[in-house]
C-alpha positions in Angstrom: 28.8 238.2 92.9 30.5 238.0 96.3 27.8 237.5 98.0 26.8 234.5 96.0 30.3 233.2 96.7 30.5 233.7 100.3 26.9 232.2 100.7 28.8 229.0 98.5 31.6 229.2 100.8 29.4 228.7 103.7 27.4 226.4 102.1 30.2 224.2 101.6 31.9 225.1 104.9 28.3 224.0 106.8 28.2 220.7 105.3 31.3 220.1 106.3 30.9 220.9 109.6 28.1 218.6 109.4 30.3 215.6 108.6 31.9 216.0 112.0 28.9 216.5 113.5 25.1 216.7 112.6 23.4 218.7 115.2 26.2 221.4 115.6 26.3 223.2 112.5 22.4 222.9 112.1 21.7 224.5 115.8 24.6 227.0 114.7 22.1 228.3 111.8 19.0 228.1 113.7 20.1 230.0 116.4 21.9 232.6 114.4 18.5 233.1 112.0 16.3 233.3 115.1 18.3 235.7 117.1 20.5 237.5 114.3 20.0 238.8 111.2 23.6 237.6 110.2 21.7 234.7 108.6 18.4 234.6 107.1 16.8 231.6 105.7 14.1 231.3 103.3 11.1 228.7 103.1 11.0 225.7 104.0 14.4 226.3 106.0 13.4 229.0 108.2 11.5 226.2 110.0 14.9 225.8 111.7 14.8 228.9 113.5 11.2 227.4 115.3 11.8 227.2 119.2 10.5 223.7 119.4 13.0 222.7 116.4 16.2 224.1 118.5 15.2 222.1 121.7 14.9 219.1 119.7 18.3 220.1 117.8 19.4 220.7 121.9 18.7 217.1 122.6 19.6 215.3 120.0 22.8 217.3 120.2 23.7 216.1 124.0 22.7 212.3 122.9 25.1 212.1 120.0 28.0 214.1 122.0 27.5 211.5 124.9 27.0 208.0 122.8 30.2 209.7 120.8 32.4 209.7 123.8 31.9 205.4 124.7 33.7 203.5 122.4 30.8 200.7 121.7 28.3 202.9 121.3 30.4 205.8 119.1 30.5 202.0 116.5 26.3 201.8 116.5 26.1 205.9 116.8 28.5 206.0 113.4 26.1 203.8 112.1 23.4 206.0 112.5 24.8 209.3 112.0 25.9 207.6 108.4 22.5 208.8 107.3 21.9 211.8 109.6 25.1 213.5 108.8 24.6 214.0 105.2 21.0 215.0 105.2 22.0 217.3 107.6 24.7 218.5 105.0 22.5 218.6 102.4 19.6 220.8 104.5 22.5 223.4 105.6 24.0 223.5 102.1 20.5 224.2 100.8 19.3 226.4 103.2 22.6 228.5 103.4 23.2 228.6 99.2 19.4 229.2 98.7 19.5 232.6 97.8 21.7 232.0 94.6 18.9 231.7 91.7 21.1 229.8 89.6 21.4 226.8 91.4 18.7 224.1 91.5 17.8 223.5 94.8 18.1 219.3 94.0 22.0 220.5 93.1 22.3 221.9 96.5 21.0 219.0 98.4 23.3 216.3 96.8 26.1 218.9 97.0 25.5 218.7 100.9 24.7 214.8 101.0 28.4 214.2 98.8 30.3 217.1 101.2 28.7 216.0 104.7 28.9 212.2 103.5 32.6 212.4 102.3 33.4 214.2 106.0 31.6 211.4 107.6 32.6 208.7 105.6 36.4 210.0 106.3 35.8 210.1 110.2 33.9 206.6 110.5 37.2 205.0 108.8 39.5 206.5 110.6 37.4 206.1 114.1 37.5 202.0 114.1 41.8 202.7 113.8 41.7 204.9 116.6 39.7 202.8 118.7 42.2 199.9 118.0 45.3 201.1 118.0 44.3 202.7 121.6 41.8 200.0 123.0 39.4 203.1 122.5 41.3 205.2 125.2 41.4 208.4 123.1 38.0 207.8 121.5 36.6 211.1 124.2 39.4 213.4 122.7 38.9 212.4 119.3 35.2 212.9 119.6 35.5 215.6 121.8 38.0 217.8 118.5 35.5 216.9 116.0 32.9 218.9 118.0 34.9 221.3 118.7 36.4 221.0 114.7 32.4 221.4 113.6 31.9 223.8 116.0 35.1 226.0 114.8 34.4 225.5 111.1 30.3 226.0 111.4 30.6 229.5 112.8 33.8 230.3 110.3 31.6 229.1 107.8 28.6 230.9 109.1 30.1 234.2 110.0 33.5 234.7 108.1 32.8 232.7 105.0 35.7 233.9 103.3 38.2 233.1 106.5 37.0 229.5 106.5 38.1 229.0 102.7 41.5 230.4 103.8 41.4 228.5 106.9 40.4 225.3 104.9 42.4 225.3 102.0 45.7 226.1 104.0 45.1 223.1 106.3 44.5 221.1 103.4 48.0 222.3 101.4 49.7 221.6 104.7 47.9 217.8 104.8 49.3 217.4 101.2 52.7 219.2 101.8 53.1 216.0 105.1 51.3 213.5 102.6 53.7 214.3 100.0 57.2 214.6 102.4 55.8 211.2 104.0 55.5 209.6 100.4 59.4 210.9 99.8 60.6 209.2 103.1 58.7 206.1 101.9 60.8 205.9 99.2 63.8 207.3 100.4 63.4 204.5 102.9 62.8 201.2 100.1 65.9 203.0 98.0 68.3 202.5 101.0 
């Protein structure tokens, strides 16, 4: 029973890493199932863990954290990573929660596709604002935490499972805790 939950808890941690960032979080579980036995994946997704797959995973990885950083291209890369990112999700969600009989592998996939997409769709709305308000000055930083954000959360999610849903839930009670206070000032502010 735990171990059905913290492979869940990755699964979802994973996808969301992949939201941030597609290749991370995928060459985070290939190289941990090909050098570890931390993770171990079953078929079809232990074709992950194939050397030819990580150098690919390598590349692809170095293109999307460059075109990421320019804040033209980070527009046409969004564009494209709107489909990559949540297939992404939905192979790490499936490969990670696979070994829980109960769910239906179809389940998985459109759990990671909705988890991944909702990061992604989250991030590409926010991005355009960014660029704007800062004539795309801080688009490198930005870019530059979400790898490090997918980064952070893919190995939580891959190794301490349990930590990232403490991790994750308290960062999202202190997002609704500001949301909330902000709300309060709002009106605080139209009463006076």
């Amino acid at each position: 029973m735990i171990s059905a939950l913290a492979n869940i808890a990755s699964a979802f941690g994973l996808a969301t890493a992949a939201g941030l960032n597609a290749y991370v979080p995928l060459l985070v579980v290939a190289l941990l199932a090909r050098f570890t036995n931390l993770i171990v994946l079953e078929e079809p997704y232990n074709l992950l863990t194939n050397e030819w797959v990580i150098i690919v995973l390598l590349i692809l990885l170095v293109i999307e954290f460059f075109a990421d950083k320019v804040p033209a291209v980070d527009s046409v890369n969004d564009v494209i990573q709107t489909v990559v990112r949540p297939v992404a999700g939905a192979i790490l969600f499936a490969a990670t929660s696979n070994v829980i009989s109960d769910i239906h592998p179809v389940l998985a996939l459109i759990c990671g596709i909705i988890v991944a997409g909702g990061v992604h769709a989250t991030k590409a709305t926010v991005r355009p604002v960014i660029t704007a308000t800062t004539a795309g000055t801080m688009n490198p930083v930005v870019s530059l935490a979400e790898d490090v954000g997918s980064l952070i959360i893919a190995l939580l999610a891959a190794l301490v499972p349990v930590l990232f849903v403490i991790v994750f839930t308290a960062v999202g009670l202190v997002f609704l805790w500001w949301l909330w206070r902000r709300q309060r000032r709002s009106d605080a502010q139209l009463v006076a």
